[in-house]
N, C-alpha and C positions, 0 to 999 in steps of 0.2 A: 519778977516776971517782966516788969517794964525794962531792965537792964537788958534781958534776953534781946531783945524785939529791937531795940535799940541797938545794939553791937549787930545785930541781922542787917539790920537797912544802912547800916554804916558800912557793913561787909559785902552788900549788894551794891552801893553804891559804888564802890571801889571797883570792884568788878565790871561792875558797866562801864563808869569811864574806862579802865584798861580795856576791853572788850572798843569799845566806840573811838578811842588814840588810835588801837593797830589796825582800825580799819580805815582811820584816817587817814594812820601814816603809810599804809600798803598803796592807799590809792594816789596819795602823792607821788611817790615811789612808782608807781605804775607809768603815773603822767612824765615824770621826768624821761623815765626810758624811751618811753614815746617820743617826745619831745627831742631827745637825744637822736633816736636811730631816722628820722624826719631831717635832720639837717647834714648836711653836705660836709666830708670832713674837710679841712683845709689842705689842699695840696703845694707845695715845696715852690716857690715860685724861683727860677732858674736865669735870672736879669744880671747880665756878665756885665753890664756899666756901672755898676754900683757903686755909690762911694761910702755907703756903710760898712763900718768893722765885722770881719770876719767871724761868727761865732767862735768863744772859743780861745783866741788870741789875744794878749791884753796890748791894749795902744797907752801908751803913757800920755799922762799931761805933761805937755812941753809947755805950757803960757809960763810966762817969764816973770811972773809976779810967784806961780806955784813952784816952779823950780829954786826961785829964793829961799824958799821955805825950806826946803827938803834937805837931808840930809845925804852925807857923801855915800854911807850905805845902800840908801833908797835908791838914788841916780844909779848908782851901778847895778840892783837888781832890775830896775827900770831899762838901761842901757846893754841887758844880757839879754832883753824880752822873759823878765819872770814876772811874776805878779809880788809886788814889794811886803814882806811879809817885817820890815822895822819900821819903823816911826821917821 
């Protein structure tokens, strides 16, 4: 009989915690959203002076110590504008 009663509060237990998680995790879950649809999406900023690289476009290391290194393959994928896919 004690085994009964036993495996019960063990299986109630379990219960509540799962029961007492998804209402924990529901309401985190709620707050994020909140949180999320409260803030301002970021808009595209359109600054034509820029001397940041282009998304998108690979710029090579030219430094003169890295070019050392590299092989004749890499400068020529480098020098077509690809992204150097040898060693």
């Amino acid at each position: 009989m004690l085994n009964g009663v036993r495996r019960l509060a063990v299986a109630a237990t379990v219960a509540g915690s799962m029961l007492v998680g998804g209402i924990g995790g529901a309401a985190l879950y709620a707050t994020t959203l909140a949180a999320q649809a409260a803030s301002p999406s970021p808009s595209p900023s359109s600054s034509s002076g820029s001397s940041a690289a282009t998304p998108g476009k690979f710029v090579p290391n030219e430094n003169a110590a890295h070019e050392a290194t590299e092989s004749a393959a890499r400068e020529a994928q480098e020098n077509a504008g690809q992204v150097p896919t040898v060693p």
